[in-house]
Structures are given as structure tokens and as C-alpha cells.
C-alpha positions as CSV (number, residue, x, y, z in Angstrom):
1,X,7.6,24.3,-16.2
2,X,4.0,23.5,-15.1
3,X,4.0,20.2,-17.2
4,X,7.3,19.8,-15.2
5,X,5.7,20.5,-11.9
6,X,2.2,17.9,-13.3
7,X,5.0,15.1,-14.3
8,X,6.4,15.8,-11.0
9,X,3.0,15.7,-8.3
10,X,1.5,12.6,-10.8
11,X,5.4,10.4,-10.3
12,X,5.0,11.0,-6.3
13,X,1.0,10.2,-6.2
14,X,1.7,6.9,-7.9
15,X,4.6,6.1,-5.6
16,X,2.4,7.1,-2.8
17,X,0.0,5.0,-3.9
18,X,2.5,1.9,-5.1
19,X,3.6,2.1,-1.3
20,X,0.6,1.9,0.4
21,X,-0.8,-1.2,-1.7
22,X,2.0,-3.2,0.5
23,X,1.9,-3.9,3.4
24,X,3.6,-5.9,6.3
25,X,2.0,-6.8,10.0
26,X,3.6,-7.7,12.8
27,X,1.4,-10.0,15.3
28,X,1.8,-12.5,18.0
29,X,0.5,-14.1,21.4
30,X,2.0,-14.2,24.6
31,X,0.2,-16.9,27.1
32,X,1.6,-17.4,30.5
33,X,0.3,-18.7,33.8
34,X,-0.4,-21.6,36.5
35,X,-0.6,-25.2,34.8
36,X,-1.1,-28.3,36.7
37,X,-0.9,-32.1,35.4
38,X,-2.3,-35.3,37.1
39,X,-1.6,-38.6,36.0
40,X,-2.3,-42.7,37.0
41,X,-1.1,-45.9,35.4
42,X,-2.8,-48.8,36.9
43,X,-0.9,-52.0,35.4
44,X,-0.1,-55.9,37.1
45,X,-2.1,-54.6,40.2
46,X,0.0,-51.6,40.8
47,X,-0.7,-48.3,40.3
48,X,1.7,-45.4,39.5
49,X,0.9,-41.4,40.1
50,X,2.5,-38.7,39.0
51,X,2.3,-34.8,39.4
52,X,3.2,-31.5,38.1
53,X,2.6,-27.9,38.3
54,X,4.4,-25.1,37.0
55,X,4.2,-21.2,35.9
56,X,4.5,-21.9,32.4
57,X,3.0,-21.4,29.2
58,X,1.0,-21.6,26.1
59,X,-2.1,-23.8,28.1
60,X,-4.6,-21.8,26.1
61,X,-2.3,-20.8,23.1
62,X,1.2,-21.1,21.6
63,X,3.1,-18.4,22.4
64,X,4.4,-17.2,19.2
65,X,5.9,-14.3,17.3
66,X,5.3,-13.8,13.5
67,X,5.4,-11.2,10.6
68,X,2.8,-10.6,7.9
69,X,2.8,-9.3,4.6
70,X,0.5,-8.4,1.3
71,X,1.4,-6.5,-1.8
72,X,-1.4,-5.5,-4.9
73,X,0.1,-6.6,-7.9
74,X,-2.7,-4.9,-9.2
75,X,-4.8,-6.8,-11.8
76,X,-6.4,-8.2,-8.7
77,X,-2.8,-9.7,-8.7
78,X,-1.3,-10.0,-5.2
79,X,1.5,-11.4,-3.6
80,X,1.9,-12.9,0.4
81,X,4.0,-14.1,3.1
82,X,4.1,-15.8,6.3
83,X,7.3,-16.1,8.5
84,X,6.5,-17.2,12.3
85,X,8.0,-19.0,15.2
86,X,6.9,-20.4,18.5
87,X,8.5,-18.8,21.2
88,X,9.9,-19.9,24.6
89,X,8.9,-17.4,27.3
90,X,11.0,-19.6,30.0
91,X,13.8,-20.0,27.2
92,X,16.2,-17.6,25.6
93,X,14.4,-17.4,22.0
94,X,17.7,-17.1,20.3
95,X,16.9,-17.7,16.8
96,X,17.9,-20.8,15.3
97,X,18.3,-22.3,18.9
98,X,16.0,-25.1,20.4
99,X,13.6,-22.5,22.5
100,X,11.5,-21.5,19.8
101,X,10.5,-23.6,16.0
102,X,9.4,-22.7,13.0
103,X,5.3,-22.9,12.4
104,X,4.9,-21.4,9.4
105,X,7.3,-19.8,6.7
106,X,5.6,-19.2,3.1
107,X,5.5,-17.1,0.5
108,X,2.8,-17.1,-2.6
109,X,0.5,-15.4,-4.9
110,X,-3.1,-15.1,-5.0
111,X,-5.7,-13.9,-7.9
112,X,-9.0,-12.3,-7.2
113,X,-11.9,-14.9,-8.4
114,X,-9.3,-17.8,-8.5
115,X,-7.5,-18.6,-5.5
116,X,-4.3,-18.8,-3.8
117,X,-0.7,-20.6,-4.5
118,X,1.9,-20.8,-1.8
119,X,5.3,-23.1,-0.7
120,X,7.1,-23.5,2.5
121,X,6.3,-24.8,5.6
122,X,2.5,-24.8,6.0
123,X,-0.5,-25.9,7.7
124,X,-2.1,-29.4,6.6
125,X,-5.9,-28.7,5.6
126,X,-6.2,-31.5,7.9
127,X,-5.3,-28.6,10.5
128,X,-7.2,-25.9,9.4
129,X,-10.6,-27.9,9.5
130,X,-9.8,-28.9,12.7
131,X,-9.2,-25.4,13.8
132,X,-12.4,-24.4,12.5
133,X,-14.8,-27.0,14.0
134,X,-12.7,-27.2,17.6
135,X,-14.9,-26.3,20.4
136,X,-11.7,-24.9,22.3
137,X,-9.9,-23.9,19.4
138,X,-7.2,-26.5,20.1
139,X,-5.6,-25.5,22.9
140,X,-2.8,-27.3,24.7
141,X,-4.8,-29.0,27.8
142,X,-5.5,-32.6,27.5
143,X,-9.5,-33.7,27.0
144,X,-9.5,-32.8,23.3
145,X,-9.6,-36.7,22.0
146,X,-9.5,-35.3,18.4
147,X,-6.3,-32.7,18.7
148,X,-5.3,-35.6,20.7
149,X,-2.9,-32.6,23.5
150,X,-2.7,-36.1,26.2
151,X,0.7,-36.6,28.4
152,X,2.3,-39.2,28.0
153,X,1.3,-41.8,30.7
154,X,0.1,-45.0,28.6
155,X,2.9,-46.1,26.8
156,X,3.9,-48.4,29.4
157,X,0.7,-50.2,29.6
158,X,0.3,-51.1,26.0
159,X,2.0,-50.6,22.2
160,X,-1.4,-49.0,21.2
161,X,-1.0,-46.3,23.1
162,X,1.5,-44.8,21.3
163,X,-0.6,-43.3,18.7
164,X,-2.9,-41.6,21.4
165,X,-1.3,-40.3,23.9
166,X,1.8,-38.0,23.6
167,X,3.6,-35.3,25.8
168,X,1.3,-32.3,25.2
169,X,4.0,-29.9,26.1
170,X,5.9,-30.5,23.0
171,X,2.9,-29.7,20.5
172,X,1.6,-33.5,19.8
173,X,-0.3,-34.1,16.7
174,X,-1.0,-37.4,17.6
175,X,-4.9,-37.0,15.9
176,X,-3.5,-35.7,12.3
177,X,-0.1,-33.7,11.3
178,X,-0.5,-30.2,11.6
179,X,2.4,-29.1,9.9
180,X,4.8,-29.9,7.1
181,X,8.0,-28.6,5.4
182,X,8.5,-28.1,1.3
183,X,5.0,-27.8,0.7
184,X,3.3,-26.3,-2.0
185,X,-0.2,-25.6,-1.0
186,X,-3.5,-24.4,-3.0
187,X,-6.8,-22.5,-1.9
188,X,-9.6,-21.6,-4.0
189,X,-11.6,-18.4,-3.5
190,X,-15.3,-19.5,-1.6
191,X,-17.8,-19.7,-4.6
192,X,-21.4,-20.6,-3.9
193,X,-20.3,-21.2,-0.2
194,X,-17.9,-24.0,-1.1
195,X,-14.4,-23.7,-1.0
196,X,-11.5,-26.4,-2.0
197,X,-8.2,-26.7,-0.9
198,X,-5.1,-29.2,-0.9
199,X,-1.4,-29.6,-1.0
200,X,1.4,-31.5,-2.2
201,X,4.6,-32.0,0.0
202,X,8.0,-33.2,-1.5
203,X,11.2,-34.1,0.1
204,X,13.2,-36.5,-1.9
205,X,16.8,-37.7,-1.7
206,X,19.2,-40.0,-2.7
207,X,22.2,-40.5,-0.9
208,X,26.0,-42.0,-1.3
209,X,26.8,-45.4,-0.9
210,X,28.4,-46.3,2.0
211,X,28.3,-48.0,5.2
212,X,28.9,-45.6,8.8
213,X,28.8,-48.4,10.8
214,X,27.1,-51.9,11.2
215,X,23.2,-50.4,12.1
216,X,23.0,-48.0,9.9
217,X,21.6,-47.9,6.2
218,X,24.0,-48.4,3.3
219,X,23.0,-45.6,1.1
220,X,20.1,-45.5,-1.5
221,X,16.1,-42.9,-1.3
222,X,15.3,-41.0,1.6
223,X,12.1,-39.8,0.2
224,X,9.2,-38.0,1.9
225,X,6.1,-36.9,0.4
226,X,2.7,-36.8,0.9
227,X,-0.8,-35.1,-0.1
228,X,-4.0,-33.2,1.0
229,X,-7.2,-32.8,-0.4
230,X,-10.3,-31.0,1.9
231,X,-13.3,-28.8,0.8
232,X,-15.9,-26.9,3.2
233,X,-19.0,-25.4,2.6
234,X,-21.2,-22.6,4.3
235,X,-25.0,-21.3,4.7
236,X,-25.9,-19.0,6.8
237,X,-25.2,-20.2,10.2
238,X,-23.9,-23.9,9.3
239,X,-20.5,-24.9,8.2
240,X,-19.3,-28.4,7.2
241,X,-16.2,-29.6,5.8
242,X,-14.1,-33.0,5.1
243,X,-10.3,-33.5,4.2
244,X,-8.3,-36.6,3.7
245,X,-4.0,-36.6,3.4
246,X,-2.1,-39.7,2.9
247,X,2.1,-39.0,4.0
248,X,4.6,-41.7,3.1
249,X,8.2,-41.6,4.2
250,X,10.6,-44.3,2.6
251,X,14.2,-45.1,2.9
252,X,14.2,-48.9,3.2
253,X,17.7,-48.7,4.5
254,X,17.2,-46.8,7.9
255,X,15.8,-49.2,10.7
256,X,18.1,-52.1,11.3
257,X,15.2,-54.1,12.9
258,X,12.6,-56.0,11.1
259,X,9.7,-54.7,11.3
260,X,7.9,-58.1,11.7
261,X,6.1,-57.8,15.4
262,X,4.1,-54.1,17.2
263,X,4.9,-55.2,20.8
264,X,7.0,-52.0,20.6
265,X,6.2,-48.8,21.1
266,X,4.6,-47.7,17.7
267,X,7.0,-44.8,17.6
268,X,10.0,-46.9,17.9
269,X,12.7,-47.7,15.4
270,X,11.5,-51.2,13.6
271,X,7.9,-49.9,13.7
272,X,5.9,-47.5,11.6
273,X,6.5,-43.9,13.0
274,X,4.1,-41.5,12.8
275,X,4.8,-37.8,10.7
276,X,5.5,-35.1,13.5
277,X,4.0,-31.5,13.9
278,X,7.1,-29.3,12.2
279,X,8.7,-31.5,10.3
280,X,8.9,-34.4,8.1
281,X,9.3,-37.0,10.3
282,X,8.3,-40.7,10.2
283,X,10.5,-43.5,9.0
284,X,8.9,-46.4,6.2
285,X,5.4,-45.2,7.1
286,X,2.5,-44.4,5.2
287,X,0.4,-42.2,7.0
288,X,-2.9,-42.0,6.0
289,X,-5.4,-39.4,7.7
290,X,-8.9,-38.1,7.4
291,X,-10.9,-35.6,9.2
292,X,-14.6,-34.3,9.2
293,X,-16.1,-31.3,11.3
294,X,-19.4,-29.1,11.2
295,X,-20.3,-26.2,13.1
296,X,-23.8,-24.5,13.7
297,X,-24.9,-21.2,15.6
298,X,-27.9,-21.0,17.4
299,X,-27.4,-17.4,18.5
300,X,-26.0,-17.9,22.3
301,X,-24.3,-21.1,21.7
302,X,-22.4,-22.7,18.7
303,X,-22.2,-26.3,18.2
304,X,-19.6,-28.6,17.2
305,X,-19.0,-32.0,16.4
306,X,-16.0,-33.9,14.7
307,X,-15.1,-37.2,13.7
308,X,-11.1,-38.4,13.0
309,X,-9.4,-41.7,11.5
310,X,-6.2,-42.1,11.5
311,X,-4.1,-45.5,9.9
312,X,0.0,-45.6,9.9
313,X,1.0,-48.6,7.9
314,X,4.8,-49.8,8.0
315,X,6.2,-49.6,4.4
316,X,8.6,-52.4,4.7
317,X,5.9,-55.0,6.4
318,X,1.9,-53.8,5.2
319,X,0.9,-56.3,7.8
320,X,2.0,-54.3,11.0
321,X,0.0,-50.7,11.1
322,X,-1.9,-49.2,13.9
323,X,-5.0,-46.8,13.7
324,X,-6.8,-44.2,15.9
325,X,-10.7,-43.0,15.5
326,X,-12.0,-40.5,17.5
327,X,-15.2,-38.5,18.1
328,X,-16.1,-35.3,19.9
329,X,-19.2,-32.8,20.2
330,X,-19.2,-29.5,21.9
331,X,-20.6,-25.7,22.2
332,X,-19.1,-23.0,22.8
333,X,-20.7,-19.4,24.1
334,X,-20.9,-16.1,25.5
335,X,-22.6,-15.6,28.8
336,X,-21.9,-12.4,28.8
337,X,-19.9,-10.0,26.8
338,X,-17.1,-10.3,29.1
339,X,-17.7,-14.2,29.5
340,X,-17.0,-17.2,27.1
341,X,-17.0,-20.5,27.7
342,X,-17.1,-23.5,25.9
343,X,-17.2,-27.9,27.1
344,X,-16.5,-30.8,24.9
345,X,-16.6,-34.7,25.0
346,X,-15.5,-37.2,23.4
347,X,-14.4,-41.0,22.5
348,X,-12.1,-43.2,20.9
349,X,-10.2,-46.6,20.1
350,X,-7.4,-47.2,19.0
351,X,-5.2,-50.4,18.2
352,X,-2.2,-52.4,16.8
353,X,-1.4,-55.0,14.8
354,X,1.1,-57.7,15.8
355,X,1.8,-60.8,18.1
356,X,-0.3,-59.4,20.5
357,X,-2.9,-56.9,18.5
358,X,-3.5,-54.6,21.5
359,X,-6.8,-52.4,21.2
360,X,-7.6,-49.5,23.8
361,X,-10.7,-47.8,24.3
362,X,-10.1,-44.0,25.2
363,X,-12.2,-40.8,26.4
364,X,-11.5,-37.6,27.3
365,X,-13.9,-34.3,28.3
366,X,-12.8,-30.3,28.9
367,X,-14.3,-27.4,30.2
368,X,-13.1,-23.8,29.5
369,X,-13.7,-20.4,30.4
370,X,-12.5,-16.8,29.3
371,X,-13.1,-13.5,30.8
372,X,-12.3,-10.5,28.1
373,X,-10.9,-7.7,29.5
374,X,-10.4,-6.0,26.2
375,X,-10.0,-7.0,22.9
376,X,-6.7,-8.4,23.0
377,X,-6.3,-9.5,26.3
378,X,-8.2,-12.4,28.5
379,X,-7.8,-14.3,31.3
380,X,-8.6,-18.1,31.4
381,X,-9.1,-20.9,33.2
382,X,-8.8,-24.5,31.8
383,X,-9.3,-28.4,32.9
384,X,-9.8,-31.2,30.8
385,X,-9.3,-35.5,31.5
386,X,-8.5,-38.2,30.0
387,X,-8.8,-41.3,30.2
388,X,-7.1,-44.8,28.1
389,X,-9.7,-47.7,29.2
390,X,-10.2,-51.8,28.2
391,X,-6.7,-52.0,26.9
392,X,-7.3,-55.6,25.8
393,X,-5.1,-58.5,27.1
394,X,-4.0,-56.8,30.1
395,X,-6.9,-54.8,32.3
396,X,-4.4,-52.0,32.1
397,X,-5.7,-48.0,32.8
398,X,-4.5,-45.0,32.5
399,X,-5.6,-41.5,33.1
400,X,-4.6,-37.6,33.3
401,X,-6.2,-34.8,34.4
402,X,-4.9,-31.4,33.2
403,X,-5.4,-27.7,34.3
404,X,-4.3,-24.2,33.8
405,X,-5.5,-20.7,34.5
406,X,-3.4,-17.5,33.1
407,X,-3.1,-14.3,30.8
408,X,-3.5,-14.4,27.0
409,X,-2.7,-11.2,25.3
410,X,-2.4,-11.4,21.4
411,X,-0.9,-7.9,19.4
């Protein structure tokens, strides 16, 4: 009976135990507040303005919703996921419908001394530097030339512009892809202060013969993949890392148009598009990107400084690409404890091959301020600019000035 009773309180310890080795978190961010957009296109001697303001959302952060979870395999052994959304506080948020996407949705397995292992939909290291070295943390307003969150108001004035300035609203990632589907993705613990990571995308098809109607592609690959490679390194108060990822997306049977002149909109069907944020998009493109950033704290303030390049290269016609660089400093403080602030600037060019070979000079600048009211909730206020200058040919300008002040409150 008492080796009963021992048999009995050692089973129920260990299940005890087994059960509180996992564990699953629920998290989020809700931003929300007064956002206000400014923008001028100056082109053939007119000049176009354009205004908006709105109670919206997500100016500081993206509002999302997400779940997190860890289990000890024991061994040091242990198994992870990710699953979250971004969420639409103006929208419904019924799943699966078009107010809220998917940011990240993984699931892997990590080993104490080695590393970690993961697929699903992921962040590019490409991203995760960038989040690292950003002096606002890549926020949504526009002045942040290496995120590259500009509206879109230079398309019109030149083919260039199409791989610098986007619709910040929607999540651009005009600088580097942020995200990508079917990827399997590897980190290594931080030894000596240097840590390596990288990832290997793969989305390949091939589909049925057969013609749906006279523009369309008559079957054969539809193939997406792409790769990742970055390592950082840290000492005391400095941090530095680099990453490079080259995406290609091919199926030679999907544009219709030649892709023989870039006097189009570099997005456009016929020329190379660039991969988006959430999925694998991009059509005939290799997408080649590479990002450096550093980071050092002096105590009161942090510094920050960044440097990106950018090249998307048409697959069917190597002779039509375009290509973005961009550089940025910043710092980033407390005032106060209640008070942080952070300012960054920063410059570009970007350009595009074809009959006419358009080149742009860009900059942009941003100023930011939070006050903490506890330790998940601030307010903040935001303004950033930015301007696309010298477009070449043409004399053409165009500039935006974002702002936005409102209530962040992450759980």
C-alpha cells in the first residue's frame, strides 16, 4: 500500500512537472490614433498636392494578435511555435478575410549549445537586422529611407520610383522583403558574441498544359525560391551585423509583354517585380538584397547607422533591372524615464535601366517621441519627410510629409 501511495505522488509530480515545462503565451499590440499625410508632385511645370488625415492605425506599430509557445523536450531539447496575424482595428478581423494577414506562422525545434530549426512563414534575416539597428524600430511613418514606409506619390514622375516609394499603409518593403512563405529557417546559439543565421525558401510548381486565353501563359514552372545568409556580432556596448538574400521567381510563361524597355512602372507586368512583404510575389525577377547595420550605447543615447542595396534583375531580359542604395544614421534616448525619443536621416538613389535609364536622388528624415505611462502602454507622437529629388531627364520632384500621434498598448 505505501509503495502504492510512492508510485502514486512520484506519477503526479512528474506530470506536474511534464506540464509546466510547456508553455503557450498569448501577446499582441493595439496602436490607434490621429495620422496625417502630405504630399507634392512637381512635374511639366505643374504641381499636384494631395492630403489626408484619419483616426487610424498602426503609425508606431502593427497592430497584431499572436500566440506563443515552448515545450522542454528535455535533453536541452525543445520545441516552438509562432502563429500571428496583423489585425484591422477599423475592419472586421474575420479570420481568413482581407482585414487581417498572416506575419508569421512556424513551428521548429531548438538544441541548447546548437541552435534553432524552424519552417513556415518567417522573417527574412534581412528583417531582423534591420529591426535591430532601426533608430525608430521601423515604424510605419515615412522618413525611414532604409525600411523605405514612403506613399506613393512618385510613380508618376519617373519608372525609378517604383522601387522607392510605395503606399506605406499596406506594409511596403520596398528597402528588402520582410517576410516569406515555405521557409525553412536556421539560427545558431551566440558563441563568442557572434551569431549566424540564414534560410532557404522553396515554392516550386509545374503546371498543366493549356492555354485560358490568348495573354496568358501556356503551362510549364512556376517556381519561387530564394536564400539568406546574415551573421552579427556583439561586445559590450557595440553591435554589428551584415546579411545578404538573393529571391528569384520564374515562370517564363506569365507576362505576355516583352520585357525589352523600363519606361514602365517597375512593378508592372513586362518588368521585373519586386518580392512583397507576406508572400512570394514577384514575377521573372531575381531579387538580390543586402543589408548592414551597427549599433552603439553611450549611456544616454544609442547610436545607429545602416547601409542597404538593393538590385531586381528581369529573368527573361538580364539587361533591364533596377536598383536602390540607401543610407541612414540615428540615436535614440531617454530623457527621462517617462520620455524617449529618437531622429534619424538619411539618403539614397535609385535608378532604371532601359530606353530612358531614369536615376532619382532621394532623402528622407524623422523625429519621434514616446511618453511611458507604464510598461505596456505609451503615447506617441511621430513626423517624418521625404523627399524624391534630380530625377534625371525630366526636373521632376516629389515629396511627402507624414505624421501621427496616438496610444500603443502591447499585452
Amino acid at each position: 500500500m505505501k509503495k502504492s501511495l510512492f508510485a502514486l505522488a512520484a506519477v503526479t509530480a512528474f506530470a506536474g512537472a511534464a506540464q509546466a515545462q510547456s508553455s503557450v503565451t498569448v501577446y499582441g499590440i493595439l496602436d490607434a490614433g490621429f495620422i496625417g499625410t502630405n504630399s507634392r508632385i512637381s512635374a511639366a511645370g505643374v504641381t499636384k498636392k494631395a492630403t489626408g488625415s484619419e483616426f487610424g492605425q498602426a503609425a508606431e506599430s502593427t497592430t497584431r494578435l499572436g500566440f506563443r509557445g515552448n515545450e522542454d523536450l528535455g535533453g536541452g531539447m525543445s520545441a516552438f511555435f509562432t502563429l500571428e496575424m496583423a489585425l484591422a482595428m477599423n475592419g472586421t478581423n474575420t479570420l481568413g478575410s482581407a482585414s487581417n494577414s498572416n506575419r508569421q506562422s512556424f513551428v521548429g525545434i531548438g538544441s541548447k549549445g546548437l541552435g534553432r530549426a524552424s519552417f513556415g512563414t518567417q522573417y527574412t534575416t534581412a528583417f531582423e537586422l534591420a529591426a535591430a539597428t532601426s533608430p525608430g524600430q521601423l515604424n510605419n511613418i515615412v522618413g525611414d529611407v532604409i525600411y523605405g514606409q514612403q506613399t506613393n506619390v512618385a510613380t508618376s514622375v519617373s519608372s525609378a520610383a517604383a522601387l522607392s516609394n510605395t503606399n506605406a499603409s499596406s506594409g511596403s518593403d520596398v528597402g528588402f522583403t520582410v517576410r516569406t512563405a515555405n521557409m525553412l529557417k536556421l539560427a545558431s546559439d551566440r558563441m563568442a558574441g557572434v551569431q549566424a543565421t540564414g534560410f532557404y525558401f522553396m515554392d516550386n510548381a509545374d503546371s498543366a498544359q493549356g492555354t485560358t486565353n490568348a495573354t496568358t501563359r501556356v503551362g510549364g514552372t512556376d517556381n519561387r525560391n530564394g536564400w539568406g545568409l546574415g551573421a552579427n556580432y556583439t561586445v559590450g556596448k557595440f553591435y554589428a551585423g551584415a546579411t545578404y538574400q538573393s529571391l528569384t521567381a520564374s515562370n517564363p510563361y506569365a507576362p505576355a509583354v516583352a520585357q525589352t524597355s523600363s519606361t514602365a512602372a517597375v512593378a508592372a507586368t513586362g518588368t521585373p517585380q519586386v518580392f512583397g512583404s507576406s508572400n512570394n510575389t514577384g514575377t521573372n525577377i531575381k531579387d538580390n538584397q543586402w543589408l548592414v547595420g551597427a549599433t552603439y550605447d553611450f549611456g544616454i543615447l544609442k547610436a545607429y547607422a545602416q547601409y542597404v542595396n538593393r538590385k531586381a534583375t528581369s529573368d527573361i531580359n538580364s539587361s533591364i533591372y533596377g536598383t536602390r542604395t540607401a543610407q541612414q544614421i540615428g540615436v535614440r534616448g531617454n530623457w527621462t524615464p517617462k520620455i524617449e525619443s529618437w531622429a534619424s536621416a538619411g539618403t539614397g538613389r535609385y535608378a532604371v535601366t532601359g530606353s530612358n535609364s531614369p536615376t532619382a536622388n532621394f532623402n528622407g528624415w524623422q523625429v519621434g517621441s514616446n511618453y511611458i505611462l507604464s510598461k505596456r502602454t505609451n503615447l506617441y507622437a511621430i513626423y517624418g519627410q521625404a523627399i524624391t529629388s534630380s530625377v534625371s531627364g525630366n526636373g521632376n520632384t516629389a515629396g511627402t510629409s507624414n505624421y501621427a500621434a496616438g496610444l500603443r498598448h502591447t499585452f
